[in-house]
C-alpha positions as CSV (number, residue, x, y, z in Angstrom):
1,X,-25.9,-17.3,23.2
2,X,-22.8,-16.0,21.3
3,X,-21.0,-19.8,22.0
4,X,-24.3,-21.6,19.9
5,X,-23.4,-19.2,17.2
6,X,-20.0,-20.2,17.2
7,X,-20.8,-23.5,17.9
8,X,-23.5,-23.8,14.7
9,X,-21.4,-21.8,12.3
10,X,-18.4,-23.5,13.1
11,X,-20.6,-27.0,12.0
12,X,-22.5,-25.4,9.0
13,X,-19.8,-23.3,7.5
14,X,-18.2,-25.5,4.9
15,X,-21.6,-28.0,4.2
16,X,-22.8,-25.7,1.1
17,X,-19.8,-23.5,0.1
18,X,-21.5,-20.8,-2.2
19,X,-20.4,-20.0,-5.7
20,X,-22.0,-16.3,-6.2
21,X,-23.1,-13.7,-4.3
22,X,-27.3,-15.3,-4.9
23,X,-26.3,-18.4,-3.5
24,X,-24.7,-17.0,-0.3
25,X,-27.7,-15.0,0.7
26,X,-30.2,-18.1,-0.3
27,X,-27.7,-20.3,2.4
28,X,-27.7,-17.1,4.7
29,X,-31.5,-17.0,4.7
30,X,-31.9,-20.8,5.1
31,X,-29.3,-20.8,7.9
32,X,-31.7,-18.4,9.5
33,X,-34.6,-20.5,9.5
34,X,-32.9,-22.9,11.0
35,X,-30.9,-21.2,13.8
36,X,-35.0,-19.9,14.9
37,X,-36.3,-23.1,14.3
38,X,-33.4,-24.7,16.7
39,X,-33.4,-21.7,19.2
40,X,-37.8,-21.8,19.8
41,X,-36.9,-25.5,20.6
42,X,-34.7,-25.1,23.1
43,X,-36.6,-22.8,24.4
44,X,-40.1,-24.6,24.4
45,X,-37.8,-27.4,26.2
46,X,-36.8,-24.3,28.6
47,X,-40.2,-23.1,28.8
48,X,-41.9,-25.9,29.6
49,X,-39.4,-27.3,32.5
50,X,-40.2,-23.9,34.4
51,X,-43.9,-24.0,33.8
52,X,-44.0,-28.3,35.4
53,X,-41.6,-26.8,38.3
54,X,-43.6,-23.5,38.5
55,X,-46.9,-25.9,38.9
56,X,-45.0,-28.8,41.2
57,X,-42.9,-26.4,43.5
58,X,-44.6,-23.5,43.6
59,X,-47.5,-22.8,46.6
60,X,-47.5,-26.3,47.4
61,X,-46.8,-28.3,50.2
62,X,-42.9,-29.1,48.1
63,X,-42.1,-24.6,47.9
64,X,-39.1,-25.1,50.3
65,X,-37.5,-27.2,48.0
66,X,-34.1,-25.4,46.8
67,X,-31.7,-27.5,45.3
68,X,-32.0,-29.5,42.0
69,X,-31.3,-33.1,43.4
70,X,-34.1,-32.3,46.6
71,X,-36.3,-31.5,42.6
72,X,-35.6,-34.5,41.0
73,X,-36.4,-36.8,44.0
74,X,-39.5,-34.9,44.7
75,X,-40.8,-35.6,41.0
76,X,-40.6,-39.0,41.1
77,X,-44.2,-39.5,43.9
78,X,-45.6,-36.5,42.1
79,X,-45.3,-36.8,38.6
80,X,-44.0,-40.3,38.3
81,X,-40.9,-41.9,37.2
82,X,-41.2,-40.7,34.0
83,X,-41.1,-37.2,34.7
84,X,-38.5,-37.8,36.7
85,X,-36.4,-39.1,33.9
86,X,-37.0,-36.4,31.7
87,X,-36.2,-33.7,34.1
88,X,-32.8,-35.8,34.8
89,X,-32.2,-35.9,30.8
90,X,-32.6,-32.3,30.4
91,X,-30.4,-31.8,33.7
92,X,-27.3,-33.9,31.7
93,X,-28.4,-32.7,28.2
94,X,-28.0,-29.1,29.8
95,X,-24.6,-30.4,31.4
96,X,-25.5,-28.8,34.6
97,X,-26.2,-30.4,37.6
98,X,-25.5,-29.1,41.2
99,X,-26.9,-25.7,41.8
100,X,-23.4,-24.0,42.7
101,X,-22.2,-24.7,39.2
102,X,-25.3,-23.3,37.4
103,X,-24.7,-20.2,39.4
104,X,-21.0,-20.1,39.2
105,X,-21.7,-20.6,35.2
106,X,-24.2,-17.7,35.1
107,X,-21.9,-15.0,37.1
108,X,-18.7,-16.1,34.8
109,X,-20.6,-15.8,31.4
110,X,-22.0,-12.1,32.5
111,X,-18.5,-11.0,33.0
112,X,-17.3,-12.4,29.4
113,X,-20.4,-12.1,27.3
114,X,-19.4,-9.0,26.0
115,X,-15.9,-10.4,24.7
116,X,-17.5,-13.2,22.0
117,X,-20.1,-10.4,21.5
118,X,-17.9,-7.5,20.4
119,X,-15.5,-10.2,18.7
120,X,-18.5,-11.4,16.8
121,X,-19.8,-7.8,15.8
122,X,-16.4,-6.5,14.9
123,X,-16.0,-9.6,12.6
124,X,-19.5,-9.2,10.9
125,X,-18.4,-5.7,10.1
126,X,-15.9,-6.2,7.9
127,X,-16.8,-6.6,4.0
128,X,-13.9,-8.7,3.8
129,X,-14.7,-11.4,5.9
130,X,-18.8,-11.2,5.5
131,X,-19.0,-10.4,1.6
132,X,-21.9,-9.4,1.0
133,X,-23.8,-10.5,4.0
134,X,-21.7,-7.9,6.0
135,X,-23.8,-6.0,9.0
136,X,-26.1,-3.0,8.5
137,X,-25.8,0.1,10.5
138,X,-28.5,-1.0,12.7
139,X,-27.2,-4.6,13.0
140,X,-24.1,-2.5,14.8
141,X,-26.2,-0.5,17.0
């Protein structure tokens, strides 16, 4: 998502400030493995929450449940309280919690996606700003 690479930039920008042209690109490839590294996280996180509902809610006596507090309560006979508690820790970590803000969020951030997106691309363009970590061709495309 275009705000996490705000967001991470805006954190890692000034912790190693490069002296040549070799160090920039050594940072810019480091910053990489770490931006994947953090991103398959969240998404094993991600991943694994919809596999435990997918298993819980799914063709089983709990399939009409619809609503993400009706989810949480169910958990707790099913999988136990622990379960329970992480499900609620990624539901606050995630700073979503009833079901008509999640979709609210997800309708707003289709319609302005493509303004931090073109922002960010247009930025990345210039030599002037990137140096020489400025985007390819392809990057553009």
């Amino acid at each position: 998502m275009p705000h996490v690479v705000y967001l991470h930039s805006g954190l890692t920008q000034r912790r190693v400030v490069p002296r040549n042209d070799g160090e920039q690109w050594k940072i810019y490839r480091f910053s990489k493995k770490e931006v994947v590294i953090a991103m398959t996280l969240a998404g094993l996180i991600n991943l694994s929450m919809r596999c435990m509902a997918a298993s819980v809610f799914h063709a089983t006596e709990h399939s009409h449940i619809a609503q993400v507090p009706q989810a949480y309560q169910t958990l707790t006979p099913i999988l136990g309280s622990a379960a329970a508690a992480v499900f609620l820790v990624s539901l606050m970590a995630s700073g979503i919690n009833p079901t008509k803000t999640l979709v609210l969020s997800q309708v707003l951030l289709s319609l302005i996606l493509p303004i931090p997106i073109l922002t960010l691309i247009y930025f990345t363009s210039k030599r002037d700003v990137m140096g020489v970590l400025v985007n390819q061709r392809y990057v553009k495309l």
